[in-house]
N, C-alpha and C positions, 0 to 999 in steps of 0.2 A: 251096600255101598261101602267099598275099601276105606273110605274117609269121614262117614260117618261122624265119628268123634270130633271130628272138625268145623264140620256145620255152622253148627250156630255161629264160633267165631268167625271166621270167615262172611258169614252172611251180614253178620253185623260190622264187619269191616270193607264191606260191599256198600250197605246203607251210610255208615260214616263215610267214605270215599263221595258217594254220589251227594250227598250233602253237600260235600266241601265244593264239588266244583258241579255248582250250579245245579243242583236239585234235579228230580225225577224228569221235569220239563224237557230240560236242556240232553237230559241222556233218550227220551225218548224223542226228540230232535234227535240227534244224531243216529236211530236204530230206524226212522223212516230214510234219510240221507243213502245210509248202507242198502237201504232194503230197493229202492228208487236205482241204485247204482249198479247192484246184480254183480257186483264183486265181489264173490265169497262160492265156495261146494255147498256147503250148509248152512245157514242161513243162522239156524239157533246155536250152533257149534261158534261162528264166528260173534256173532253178540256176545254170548258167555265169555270168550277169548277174550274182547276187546275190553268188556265191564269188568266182570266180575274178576278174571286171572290179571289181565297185562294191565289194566285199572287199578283194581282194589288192592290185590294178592303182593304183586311186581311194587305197587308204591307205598303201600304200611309194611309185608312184611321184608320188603328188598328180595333178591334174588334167590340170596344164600340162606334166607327164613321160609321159602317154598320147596329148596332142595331138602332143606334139613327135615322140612315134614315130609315130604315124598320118601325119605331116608326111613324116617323113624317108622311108617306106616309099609315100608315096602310096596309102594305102587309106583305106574308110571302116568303117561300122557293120556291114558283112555281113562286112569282114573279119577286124573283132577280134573279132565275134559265132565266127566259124570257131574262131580262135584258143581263144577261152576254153570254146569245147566240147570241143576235143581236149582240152585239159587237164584238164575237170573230168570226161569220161571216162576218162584215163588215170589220173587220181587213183583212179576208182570213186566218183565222189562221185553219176556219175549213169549 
């Protein structure tokens, strides 16, 4: 995995984000919501998207803290997509 190195931060700014708003409950509320809805291709691709990248990623490190790592690491959209699946499987979120 291109991002590797990344990991753990991220995963732990996954866990601090779902914290702040409203705990594990409240986001697995919202991942039956999505799932009951059938709006989405993938299913685990869109949970990761919501949680972990445009959640976690997009609100601790802002926009231009996501480019810069994709910058530093040389990858693109399949491999932070990689990234924020592991994570939001290891969390159990999906």
């Amino acid at each position: 995995m291109k991002l590797q190195a990344e990991y753990a931060r991220i995963k732990g700014y996954t866990e601090l984000w779902i914290a702040y708003n409203g705990g594990m409950e409240y986001v697995m509320e919202y991942v039956e919501k999505v799932r009951k809805e059938g709006n989405y291709n993938n299913f685990e691709v869109r949970i990761a998207n919501d949680i972990v990248k445009y959640g976690a990623m997009y609100h601790i490190m802002g926009v231009n803290g996501v480019c810069d790592m994709m910058d530093k690491y040389g990858c693109n959209d399949s491999h932070l997509t990689t990234l924020c699946v592991k994570i939001a499987k290891e969390l159990q979120i999906i």
